[in-house]
KOLGULO-16951 format. One record per residue (C-alpha): x, y, z; residue in one letter. Coordinates in nm, 4 decimals. Example, Ala and Ser with C-alpha at 12.3 -4.5 7.8 and 13.67 -1.06 7.14 Angstrom:
BEGIN
<<1.2300,-0.4500,0.7800>,"A">
<<1.3670,-0.1060,0.7140>,"S">
***
This chain:
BEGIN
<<-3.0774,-8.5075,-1.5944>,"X">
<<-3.0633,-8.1652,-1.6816>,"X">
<<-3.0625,-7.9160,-1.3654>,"X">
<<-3.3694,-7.6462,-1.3858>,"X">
<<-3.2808,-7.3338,-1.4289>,"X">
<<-3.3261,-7.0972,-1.1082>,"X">
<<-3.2763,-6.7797,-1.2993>,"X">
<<-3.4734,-6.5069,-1.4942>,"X">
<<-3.4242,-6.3452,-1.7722>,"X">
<<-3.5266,-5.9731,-1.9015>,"X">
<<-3.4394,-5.8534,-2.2138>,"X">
<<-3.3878,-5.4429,-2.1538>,"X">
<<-3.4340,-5.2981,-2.4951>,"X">
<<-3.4929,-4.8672,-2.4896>,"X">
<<-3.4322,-4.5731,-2.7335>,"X">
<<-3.5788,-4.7645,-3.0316>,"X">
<<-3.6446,-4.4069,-3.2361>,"X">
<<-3.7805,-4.5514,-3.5198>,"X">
<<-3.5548,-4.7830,-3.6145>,"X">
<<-3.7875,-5.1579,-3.7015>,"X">
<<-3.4399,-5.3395,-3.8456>,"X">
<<-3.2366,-5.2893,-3.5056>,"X">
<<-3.5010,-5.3589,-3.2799>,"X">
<<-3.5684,-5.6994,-3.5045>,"X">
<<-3.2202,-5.7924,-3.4759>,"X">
<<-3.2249,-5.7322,-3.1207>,"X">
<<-3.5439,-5.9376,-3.0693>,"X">
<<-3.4160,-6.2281,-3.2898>,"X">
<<-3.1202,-6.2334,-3.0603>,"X">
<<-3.2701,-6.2033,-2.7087>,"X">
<<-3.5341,-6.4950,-2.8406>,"X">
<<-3.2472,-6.7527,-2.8482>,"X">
<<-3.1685,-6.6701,-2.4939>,"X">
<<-3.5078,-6.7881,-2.2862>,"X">
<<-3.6212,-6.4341,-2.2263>,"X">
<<-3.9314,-6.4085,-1.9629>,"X">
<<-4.0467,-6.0787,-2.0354>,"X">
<<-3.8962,-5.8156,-2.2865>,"X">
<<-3.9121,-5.4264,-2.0810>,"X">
<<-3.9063,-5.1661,-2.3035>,"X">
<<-3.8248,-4.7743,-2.1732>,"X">
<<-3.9348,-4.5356,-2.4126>,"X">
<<-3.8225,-4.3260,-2.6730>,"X">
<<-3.9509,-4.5567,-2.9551>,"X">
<<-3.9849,-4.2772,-3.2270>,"X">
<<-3.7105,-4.0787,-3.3651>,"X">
<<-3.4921,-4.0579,-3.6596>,"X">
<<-3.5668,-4.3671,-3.9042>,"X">
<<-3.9026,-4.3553,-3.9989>,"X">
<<-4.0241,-4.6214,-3.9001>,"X">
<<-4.2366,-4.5281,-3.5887>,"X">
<<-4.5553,-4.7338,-3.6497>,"X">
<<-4.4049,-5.0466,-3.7475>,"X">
<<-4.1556,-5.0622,-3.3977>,"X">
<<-4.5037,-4.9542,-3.1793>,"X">
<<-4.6529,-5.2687,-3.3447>,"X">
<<-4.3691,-5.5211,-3.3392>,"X">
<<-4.3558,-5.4181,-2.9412>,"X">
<<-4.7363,-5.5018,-2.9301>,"X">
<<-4.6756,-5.8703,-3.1038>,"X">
<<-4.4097,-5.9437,-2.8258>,"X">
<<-4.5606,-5.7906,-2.5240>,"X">
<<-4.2854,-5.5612,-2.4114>,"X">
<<-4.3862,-5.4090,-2.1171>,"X">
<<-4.3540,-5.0519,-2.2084>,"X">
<<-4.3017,-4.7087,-2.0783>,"X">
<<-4.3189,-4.3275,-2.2835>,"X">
<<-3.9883,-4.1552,-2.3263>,"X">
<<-3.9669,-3.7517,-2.3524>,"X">
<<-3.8926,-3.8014,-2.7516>,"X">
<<-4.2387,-3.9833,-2.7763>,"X">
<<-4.3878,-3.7072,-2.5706>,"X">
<<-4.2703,-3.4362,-2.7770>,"X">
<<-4.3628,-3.5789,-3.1223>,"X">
<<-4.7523,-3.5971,-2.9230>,"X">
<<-4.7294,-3.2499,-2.8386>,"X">
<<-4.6066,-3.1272,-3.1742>,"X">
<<-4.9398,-2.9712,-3.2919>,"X">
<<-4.9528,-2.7416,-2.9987>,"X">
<<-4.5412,-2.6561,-3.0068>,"X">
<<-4.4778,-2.6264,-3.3990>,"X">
<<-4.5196,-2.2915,-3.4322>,"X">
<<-4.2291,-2.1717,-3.1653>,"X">
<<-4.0331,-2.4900,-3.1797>,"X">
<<-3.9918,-2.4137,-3.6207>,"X">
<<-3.8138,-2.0871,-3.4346>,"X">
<<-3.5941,-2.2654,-3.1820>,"X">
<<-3.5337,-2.5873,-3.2744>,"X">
<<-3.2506,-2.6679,-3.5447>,"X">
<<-3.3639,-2.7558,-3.8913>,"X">
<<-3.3181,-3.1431,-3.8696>,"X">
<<-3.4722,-3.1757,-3.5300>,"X">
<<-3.7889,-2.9466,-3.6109>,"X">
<<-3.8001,-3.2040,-3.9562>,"X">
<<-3.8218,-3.5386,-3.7352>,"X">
<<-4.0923,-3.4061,-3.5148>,"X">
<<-4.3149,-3.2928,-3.8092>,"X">
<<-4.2106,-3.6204,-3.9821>,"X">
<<-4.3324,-3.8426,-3.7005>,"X">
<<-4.6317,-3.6594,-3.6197>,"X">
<<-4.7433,-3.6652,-3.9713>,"X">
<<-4.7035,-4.0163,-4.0317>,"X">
<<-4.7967,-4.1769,-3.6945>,"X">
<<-5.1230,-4.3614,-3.6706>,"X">
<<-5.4201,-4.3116,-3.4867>,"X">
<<-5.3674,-4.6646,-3.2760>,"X">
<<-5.0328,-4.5806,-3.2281>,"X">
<<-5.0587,-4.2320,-3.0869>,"X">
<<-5.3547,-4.3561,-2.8634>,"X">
<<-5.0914,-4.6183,-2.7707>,"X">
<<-4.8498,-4.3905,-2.6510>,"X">
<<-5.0775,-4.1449,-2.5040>,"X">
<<-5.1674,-4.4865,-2.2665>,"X">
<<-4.8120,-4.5107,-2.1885>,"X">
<<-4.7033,-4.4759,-1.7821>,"X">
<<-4.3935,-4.2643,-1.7178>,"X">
<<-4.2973,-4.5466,-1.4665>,"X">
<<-4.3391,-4.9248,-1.4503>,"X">
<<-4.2297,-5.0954,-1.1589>,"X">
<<-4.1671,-5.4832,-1.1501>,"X">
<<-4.0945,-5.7625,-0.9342>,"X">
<<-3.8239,-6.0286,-1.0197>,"X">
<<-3.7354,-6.3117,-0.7770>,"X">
<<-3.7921,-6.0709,-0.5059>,"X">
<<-3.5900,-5.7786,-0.6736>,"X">
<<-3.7848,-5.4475,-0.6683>,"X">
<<-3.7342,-5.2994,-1.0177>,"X">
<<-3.8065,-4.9393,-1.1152>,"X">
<<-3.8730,-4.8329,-1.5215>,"X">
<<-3.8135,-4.5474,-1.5768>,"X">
<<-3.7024,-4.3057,-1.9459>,"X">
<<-3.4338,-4.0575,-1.7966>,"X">
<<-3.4699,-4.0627,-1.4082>,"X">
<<-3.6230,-4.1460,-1.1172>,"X">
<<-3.6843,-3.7652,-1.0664>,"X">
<<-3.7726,-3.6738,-1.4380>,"X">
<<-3.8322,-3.8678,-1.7575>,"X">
<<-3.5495,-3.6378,-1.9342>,"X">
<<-3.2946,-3.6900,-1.6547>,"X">
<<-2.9954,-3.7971,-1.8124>,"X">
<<-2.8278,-4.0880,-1.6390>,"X">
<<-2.5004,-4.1916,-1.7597>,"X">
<<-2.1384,-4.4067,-1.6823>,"X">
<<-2.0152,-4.0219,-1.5607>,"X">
<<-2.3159,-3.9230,-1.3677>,"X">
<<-2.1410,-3.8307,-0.9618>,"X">
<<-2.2104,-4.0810,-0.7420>,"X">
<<-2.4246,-3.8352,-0.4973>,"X">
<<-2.6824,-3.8053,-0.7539>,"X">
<<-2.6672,-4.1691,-0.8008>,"X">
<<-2.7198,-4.1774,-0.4084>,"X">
<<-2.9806,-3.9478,-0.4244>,"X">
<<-3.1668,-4.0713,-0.6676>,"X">
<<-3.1019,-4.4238,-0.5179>,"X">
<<-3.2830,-4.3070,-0.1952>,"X">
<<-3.6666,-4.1626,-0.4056>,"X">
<<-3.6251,-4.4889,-0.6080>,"X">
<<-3.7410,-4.7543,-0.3136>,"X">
<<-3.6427,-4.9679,-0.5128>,"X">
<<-3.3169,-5.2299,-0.5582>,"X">
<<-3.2843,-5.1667,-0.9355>,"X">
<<-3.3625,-4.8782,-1.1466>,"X">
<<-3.3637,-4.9778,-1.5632>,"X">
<<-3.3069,-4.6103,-1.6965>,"X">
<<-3.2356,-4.4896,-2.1116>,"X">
<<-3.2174,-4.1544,-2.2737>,"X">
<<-2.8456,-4.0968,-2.2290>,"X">
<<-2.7843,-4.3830,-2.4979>,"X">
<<-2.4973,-4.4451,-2.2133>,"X">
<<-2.4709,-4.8091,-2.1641>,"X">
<<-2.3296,-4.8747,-1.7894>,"X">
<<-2.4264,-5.0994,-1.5060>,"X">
<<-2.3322,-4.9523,-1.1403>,"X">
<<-2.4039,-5.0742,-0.8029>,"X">
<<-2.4607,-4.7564,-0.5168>,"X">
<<-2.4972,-4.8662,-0.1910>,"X">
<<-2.7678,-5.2031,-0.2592>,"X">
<<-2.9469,-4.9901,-0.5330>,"X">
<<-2.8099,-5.1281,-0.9186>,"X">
<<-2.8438,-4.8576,-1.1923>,"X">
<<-2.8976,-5.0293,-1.5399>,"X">
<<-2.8728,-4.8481,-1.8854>,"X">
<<-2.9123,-5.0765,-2.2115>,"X">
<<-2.7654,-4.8336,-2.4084>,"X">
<<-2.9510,-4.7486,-2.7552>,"X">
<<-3.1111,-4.9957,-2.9941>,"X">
<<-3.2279,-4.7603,-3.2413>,"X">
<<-2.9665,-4.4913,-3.2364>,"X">
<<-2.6555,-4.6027,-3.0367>,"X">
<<-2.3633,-4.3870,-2.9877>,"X">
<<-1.9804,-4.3910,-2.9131>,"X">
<<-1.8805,-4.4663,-3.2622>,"X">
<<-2.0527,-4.8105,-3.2737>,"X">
<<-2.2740,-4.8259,-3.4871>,"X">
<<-2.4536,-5.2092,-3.3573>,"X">
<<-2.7645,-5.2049,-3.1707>,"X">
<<-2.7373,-5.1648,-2.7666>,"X">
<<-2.9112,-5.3356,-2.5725>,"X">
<<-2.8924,-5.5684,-2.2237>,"X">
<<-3.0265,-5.9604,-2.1118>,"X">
<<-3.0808,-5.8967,-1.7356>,"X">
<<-3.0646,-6.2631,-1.5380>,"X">
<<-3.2347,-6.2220,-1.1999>,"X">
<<-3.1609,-6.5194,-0.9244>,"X">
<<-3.2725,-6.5448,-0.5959>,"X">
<<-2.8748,-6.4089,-0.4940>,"X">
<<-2.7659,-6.1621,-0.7876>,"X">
<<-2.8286,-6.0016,-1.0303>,"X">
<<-2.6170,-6.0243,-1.3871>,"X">
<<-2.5838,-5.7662,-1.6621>,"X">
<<-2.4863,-5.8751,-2.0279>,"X">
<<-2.4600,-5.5643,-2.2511>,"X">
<<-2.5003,-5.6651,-2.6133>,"X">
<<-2.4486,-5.5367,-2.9697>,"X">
<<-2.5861,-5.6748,-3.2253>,"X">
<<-2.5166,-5.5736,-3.6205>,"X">
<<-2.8233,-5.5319,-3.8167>,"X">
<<-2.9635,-5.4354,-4.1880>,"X">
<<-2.8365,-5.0691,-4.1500>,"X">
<<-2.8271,-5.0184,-4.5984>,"X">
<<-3.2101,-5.0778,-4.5245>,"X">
<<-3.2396,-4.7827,-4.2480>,"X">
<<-3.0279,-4.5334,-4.4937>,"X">
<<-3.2392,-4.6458,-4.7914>,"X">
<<-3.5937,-4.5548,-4.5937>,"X">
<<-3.4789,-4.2499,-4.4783>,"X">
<<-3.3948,-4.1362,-4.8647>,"X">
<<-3.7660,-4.2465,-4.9397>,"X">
<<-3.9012,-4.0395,-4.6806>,"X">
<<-3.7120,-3.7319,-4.7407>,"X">
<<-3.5604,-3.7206,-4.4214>,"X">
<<-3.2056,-3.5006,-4.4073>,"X">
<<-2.9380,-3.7332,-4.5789>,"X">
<<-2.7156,-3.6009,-4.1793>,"X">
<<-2.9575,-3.8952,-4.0617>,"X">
<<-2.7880,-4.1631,-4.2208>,"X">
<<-2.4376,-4.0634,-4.0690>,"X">
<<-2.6043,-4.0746,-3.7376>,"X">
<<-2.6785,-4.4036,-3.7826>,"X">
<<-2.3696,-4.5174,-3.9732>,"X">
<<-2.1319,-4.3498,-3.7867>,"X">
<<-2.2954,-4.4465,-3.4114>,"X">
<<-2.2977,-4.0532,-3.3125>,"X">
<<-2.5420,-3.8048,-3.2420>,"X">
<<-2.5835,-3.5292,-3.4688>,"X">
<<-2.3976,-3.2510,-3.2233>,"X">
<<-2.0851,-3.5526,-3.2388>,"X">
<<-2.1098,-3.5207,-3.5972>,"X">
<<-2.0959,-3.1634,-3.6617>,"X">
<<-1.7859,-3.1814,-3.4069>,"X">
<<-1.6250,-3.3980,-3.6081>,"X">
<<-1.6661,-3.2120,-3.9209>,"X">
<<-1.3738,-3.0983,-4.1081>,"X">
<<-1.1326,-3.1687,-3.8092>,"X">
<<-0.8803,-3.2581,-4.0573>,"X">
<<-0.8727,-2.9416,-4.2505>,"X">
<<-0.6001,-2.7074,-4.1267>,"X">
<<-0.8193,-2.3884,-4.1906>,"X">
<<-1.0575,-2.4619,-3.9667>,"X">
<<-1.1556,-2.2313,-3.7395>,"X">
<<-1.0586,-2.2402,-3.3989>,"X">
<<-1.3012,-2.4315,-3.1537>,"X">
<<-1.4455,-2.0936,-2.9691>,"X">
<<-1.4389,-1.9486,-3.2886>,"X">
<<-1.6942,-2.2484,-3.3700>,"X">
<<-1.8958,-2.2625,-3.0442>,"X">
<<-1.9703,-1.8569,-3.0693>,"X">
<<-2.0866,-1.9081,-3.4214>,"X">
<<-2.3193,-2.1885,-3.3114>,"X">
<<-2.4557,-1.9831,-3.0050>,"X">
<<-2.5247,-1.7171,-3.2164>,"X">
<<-2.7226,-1.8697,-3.4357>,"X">
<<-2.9615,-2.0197,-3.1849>,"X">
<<-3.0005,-1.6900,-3.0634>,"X">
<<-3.1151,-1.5622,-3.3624>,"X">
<<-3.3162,-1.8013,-3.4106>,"X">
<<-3.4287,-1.7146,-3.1050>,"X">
<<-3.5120,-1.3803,-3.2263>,"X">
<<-3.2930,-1.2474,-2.9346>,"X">
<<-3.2960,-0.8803,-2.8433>,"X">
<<-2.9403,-0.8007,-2.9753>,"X">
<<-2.8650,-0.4628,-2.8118>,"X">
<<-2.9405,-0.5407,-2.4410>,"X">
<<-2.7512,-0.9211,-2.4883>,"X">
<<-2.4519,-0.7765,-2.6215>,"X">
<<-2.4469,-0.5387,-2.3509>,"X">
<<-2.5174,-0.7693,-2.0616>,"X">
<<-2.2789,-1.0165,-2.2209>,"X">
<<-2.0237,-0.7215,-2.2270>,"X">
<<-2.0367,-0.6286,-1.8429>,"X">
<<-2.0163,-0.9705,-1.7651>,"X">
<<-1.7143,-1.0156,-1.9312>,"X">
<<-1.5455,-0.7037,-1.7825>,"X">
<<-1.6639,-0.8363,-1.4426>,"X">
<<-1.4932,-1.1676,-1.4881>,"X">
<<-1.1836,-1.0480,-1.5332>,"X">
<<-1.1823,-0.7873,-1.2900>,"X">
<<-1.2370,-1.0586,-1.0702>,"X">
<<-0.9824,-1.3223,-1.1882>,"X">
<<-0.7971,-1.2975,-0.9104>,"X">
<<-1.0897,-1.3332,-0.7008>,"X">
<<-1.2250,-1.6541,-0.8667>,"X">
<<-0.9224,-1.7816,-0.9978>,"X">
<<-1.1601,-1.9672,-1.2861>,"X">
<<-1.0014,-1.9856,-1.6695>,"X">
<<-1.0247,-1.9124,-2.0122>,"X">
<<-1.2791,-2.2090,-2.0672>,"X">
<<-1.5423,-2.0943,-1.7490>,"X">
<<-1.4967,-1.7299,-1.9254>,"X">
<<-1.6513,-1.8979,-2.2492>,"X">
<<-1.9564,-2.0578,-2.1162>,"X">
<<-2.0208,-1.7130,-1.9056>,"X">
<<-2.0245,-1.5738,-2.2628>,"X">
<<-2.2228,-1.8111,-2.3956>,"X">
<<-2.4624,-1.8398,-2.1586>,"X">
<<-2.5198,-1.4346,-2.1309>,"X">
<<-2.5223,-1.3963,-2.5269>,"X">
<<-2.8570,-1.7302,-2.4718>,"X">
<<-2.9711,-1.6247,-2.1368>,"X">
<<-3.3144,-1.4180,-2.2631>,"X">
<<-3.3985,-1.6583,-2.5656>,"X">
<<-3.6682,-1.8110,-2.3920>,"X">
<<-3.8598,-1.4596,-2.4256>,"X">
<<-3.9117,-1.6806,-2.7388>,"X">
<<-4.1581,-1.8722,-2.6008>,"X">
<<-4.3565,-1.5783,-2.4092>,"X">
<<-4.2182,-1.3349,-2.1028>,"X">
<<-4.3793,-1.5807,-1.8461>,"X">
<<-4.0756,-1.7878,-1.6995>,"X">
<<-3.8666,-1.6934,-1.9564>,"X">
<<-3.5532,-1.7640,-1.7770>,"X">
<<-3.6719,-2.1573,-1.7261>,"X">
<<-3.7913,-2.1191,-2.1440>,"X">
<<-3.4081,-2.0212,-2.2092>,"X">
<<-3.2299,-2.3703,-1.9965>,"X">
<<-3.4761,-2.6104,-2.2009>,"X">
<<-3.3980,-2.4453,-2.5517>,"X">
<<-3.0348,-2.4718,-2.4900>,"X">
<<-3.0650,-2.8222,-2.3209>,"X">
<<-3.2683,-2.9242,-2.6040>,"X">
<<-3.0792,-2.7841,-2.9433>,"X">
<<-2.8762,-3.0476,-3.0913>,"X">
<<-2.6625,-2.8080,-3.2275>,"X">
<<-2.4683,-2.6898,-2.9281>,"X">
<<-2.1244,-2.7886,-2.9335>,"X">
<<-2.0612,-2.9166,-2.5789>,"X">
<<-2.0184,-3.2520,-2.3357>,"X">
<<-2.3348,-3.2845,-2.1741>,"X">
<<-2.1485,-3.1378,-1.8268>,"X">
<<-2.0745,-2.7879,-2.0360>,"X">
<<-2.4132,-2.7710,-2.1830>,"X">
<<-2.6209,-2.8463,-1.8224>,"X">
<<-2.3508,-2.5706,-1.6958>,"X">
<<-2.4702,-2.3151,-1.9787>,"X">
<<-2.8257,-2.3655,-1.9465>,"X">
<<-2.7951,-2.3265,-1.5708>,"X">
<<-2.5545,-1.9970,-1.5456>,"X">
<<-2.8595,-1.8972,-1.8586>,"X">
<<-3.1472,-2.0337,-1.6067>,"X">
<<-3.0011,-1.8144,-1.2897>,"X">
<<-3.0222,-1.4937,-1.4290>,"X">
<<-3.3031,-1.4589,-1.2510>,"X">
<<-3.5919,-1.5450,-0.9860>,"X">
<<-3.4813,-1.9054,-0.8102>,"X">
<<-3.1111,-1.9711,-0.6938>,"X">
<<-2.9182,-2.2646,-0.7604>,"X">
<<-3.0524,-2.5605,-0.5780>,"X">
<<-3.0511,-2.8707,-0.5189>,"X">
<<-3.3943,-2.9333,-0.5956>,"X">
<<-3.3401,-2.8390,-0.9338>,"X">
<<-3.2486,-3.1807,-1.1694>,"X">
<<-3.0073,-3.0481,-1.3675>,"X">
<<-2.8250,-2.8686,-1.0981>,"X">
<<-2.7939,-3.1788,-0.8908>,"X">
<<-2.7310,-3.3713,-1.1818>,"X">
<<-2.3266,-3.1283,-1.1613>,"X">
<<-2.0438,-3.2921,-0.9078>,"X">
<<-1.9587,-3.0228,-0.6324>,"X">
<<-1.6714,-2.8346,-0.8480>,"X">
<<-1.9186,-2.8012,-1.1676>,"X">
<<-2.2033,-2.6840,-0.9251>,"X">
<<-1.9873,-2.3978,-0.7470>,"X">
<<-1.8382,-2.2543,-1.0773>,"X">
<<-2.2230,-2.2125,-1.2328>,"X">
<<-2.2922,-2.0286,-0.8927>,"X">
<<-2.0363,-1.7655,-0.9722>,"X">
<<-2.0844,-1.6997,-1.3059>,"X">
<<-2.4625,-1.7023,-1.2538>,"X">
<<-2.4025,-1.4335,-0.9877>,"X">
<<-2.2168,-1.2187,-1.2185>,"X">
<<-2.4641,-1.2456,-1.4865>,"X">
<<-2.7375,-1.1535,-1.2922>,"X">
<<-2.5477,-0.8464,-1.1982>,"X">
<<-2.4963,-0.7704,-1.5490>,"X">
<<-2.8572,-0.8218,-1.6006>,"X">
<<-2.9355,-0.5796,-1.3463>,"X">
<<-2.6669,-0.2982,-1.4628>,"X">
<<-2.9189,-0.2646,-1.8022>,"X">
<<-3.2055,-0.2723,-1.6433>,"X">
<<-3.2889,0.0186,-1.9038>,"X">
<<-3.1970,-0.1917,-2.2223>,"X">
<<-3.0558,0.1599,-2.3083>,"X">
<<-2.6797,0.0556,-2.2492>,"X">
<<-2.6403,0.3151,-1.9886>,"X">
<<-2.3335,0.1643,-1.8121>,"X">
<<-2.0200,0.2266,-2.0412>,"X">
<<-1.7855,0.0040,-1.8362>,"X">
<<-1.7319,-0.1478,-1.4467>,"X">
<<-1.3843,-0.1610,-1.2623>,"X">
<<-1.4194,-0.3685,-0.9260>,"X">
<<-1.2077,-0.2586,-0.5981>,"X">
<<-1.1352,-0.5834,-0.4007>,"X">
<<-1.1139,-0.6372,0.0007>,"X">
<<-1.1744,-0.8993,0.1921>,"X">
<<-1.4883,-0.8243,0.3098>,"X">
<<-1.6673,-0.6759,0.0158>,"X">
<<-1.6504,-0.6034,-0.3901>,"X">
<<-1.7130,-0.2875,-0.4993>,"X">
<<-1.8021,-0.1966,-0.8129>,"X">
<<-1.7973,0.1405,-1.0095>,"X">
<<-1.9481,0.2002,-1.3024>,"X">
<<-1.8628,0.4387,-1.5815>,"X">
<<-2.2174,0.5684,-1.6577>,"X">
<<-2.3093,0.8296,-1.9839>,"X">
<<-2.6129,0.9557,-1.7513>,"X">
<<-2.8406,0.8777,-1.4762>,"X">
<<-2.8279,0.4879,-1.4135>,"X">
<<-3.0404,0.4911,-1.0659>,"X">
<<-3.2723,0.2172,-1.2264>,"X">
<<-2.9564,-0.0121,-1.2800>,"X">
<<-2.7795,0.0474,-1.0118>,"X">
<<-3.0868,-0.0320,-0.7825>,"X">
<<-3.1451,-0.3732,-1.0084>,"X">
<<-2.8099,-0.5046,-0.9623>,"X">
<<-2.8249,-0.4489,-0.6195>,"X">
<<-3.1142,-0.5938,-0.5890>,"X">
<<-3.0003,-0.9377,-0.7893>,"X">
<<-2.7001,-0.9499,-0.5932>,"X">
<<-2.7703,-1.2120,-0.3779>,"X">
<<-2.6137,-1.4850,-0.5862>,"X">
<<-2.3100,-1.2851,-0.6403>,"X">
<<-2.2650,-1.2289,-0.2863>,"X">
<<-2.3149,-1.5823,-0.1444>,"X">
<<-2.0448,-1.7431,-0.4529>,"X">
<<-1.8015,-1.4692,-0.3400>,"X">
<<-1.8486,-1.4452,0.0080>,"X">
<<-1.8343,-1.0655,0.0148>,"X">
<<-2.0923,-0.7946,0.0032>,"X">
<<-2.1340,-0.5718,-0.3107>,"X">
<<-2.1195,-0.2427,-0.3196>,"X">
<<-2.2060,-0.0445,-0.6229>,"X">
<<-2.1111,0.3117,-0.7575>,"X">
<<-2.0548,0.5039,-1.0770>,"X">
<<-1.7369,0.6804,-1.1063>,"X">
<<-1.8961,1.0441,-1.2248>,"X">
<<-2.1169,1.0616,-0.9342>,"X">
<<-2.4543,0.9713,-1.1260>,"X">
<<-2.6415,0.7212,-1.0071>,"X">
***
């Protein structure tokens, strides 16, 4: 006699984007396996163009369904277009007009239903749904992310297992009694495979299993579709390739011995999102100037490197782009651009730490209540505290925007820093604002600040 089986089984499909002939491969393959329920966790439009097509095949199999942030920002399109066709990168700005031009009435009233959240109970295993986190649908959870956030996050869950996408990361880890599941891509997956990712979850009344699968689909049919809709021919090496578009710009010419060196490279690509930006180019380069001299008149001080020197540059030369989007929380306007361009060269660590040090210019300090802050380990976090502190005192030293400080020197004890500035007239006004936005500065350096221009003006 056959024993009964005791189990369940969930297939965990998320990050569809688009793509109909990976997420029928992945359903062909999960229907051989007894699947209960299929759960489904958002970001189902994207880069193949397939978006009304996937929303129905997940309709004919009753996934149980959640919205992603990629869905939500194809929805808001109409009301964004105008100052996302200035800050987003070409290709990116293309797939949001592409998917909000093509995608049906039933489907956008479909996704417009969608819950940011599902939860679910499997033989007496509280599961949480969720897109990115928890904490925020465009959290990104991944294999790297420190185990304190894990913790944290573990402890607002209330829940034993949390099913999370967005990162494209496929991991299963186990904090405490709380299991954090990622199923990896199906539409899009990355890491140079190029198979759709997704995972079978078997629930018993003990355990809980995790089978990560890939599964090889009809990709010459996704690269042939995106031709016919005039979608950027970069698309199809995304999908080829199995890496996202900044991997693929990375990659480019990496043979060639004349390329140019990788700052060389990063400043060219941070520059051009500034501009894009429409960035005020005399006050940046001046902030981004002092902030330099300050760093390395405090090297011996902080005792940071050539790399922490380049993401204080890059941040300072981004840190007022949100004035892009209006003055009103500019500073908040100028971590989501950067967070959000697909052109920045960086690991997702570098690019949370320049959108942070860019973030803290102003109002708020660092804390822990912020995502992407707590998303940092301990090292990460205290290194975006000092060179946000010295930004914000470059911030404050042209407080004019009429370059009025020349150059800083800084005079070093162990109680205090003090800094004098080489002013070409009166620079009250700045030396009162970088006083006043000292407070970061002070509390990464534990010292006071003292400012004081060297010809007595001030």
């Amino acid at each position: 006699m056959a024993r009964k089986t005791r189990s369940t089984k969930i297939a965990l499909l998320s990050d569809i984007h688009g793509n109909l002939p990976a997420l029928e491969a992945v359903l062909e393959d999960a229907a051989q396996e007894g699947i209960a329920e299929i759960w489904n966790l958002g970001d189902m439009l994207g880069y193949a163009p397939f978006p009304n097509e996937v929303l129905r095949r997940l309709r004919e199999v009753e996934a149980v369904s959640i919205v992603g942030n990629y869905d939500r920002k194809v929805l808001d399109f109409a009301c964004k277009a105008d100052a996302w066709k200035r800050t987003k990168p070409p290709a990116k700005y293309i797939a949001f007009q592409w998917n909000d031009a093509h995608l049906e009435g039933k489907s956008r009233h479909l996704l417009r239903s969608l819950p940011e959240q599902v939860r679910r109970n499997v033989k007496g295993f509280d599961v949480l749904m969720v897109h990115g986190s928890p904490a925020s649908i465009d959290e990104l959870i991944g294999s790297t992310t420190p185990r304190q956030r894990l913790a944290a996050l573990a402890r607002a869950a209330h829940a034993d297992v949390v099913v999370c996408g967005h990162s494209h990361d496929p991991f299963a880890r186990r904090i405490g009694e709380v299991w954090f599941v990622n199923p990896g891509s199906v539409g899009r997956p990355e890491g140079g495979d190029w198979r759709a990712s997704y995972a079978i979850l078997e629930f018993s009344k003990e355990d809980l299993n995790v089978d990560h699968r890939r599964i090889a689909y009809d990709i010459d049919r996704v690269a042939r579709a995106v031709h016919a809709a005039g979608l950027p021919r970069e698309f199809v090496d995304v999908f080829r390739k199995g890496k996202s578009l900044d991997q693929l710009r990375g990659d480019s010419g990496s043979s060639d011995a004349r390329r140019p060196r990788r700052a060389d490279t990063e400043l060219q690509t941070v520059l051009a999102l500034a501009q894009r930006c429409r960035y005020e180019r005399a006050h940046t380069h001046q902030v981004t100037r002092l902030a330099l001299m300050i760093f390395d008149a405090l090297k011996e001080v902080h005792r940071m490197g050539v790399r922490d020197r380049s993401l204080l540059h890059y941040a300072a030369l981004l840190h007022d782009i949100g004035w892009a989007e209006g003055p009103q929380g500019h500073h908040k306007a100028s971590m989501r651009l950067i967070l959000s361009d697909s052109g920045m060269p960086f690991g997702r660590a570098e690019r949370q730490m320049v959108a942070l040090i860019a973030r803290y210019h102003r109002k708020a300090l660092p804390s822990e209540r912020h995502e992407h802050y707590r998303n940092l380990g301990e090292s990460e976090q205290r290194r975006v505290c000092a060179l946000a502190g010295i930004l914000r005192v470059a911030d404050g030293l042209d407080r004019s925007h009429n370059s009025i400080v020349r150059g800083v020197q800084c005079r070093v004890s162990d109680r205090r820093i003090v800094l004098v500035c080489d002013v070409r007239e009166t620079a009250q006004a700045e030396l009162q604002s970088a006083a006043e936005k000292a407070d970061l500065f002070r509390e990464a350096f534990g010292r006071s600040l003292v400012l004081k221009t060297a010809s007595g003006r001030g």
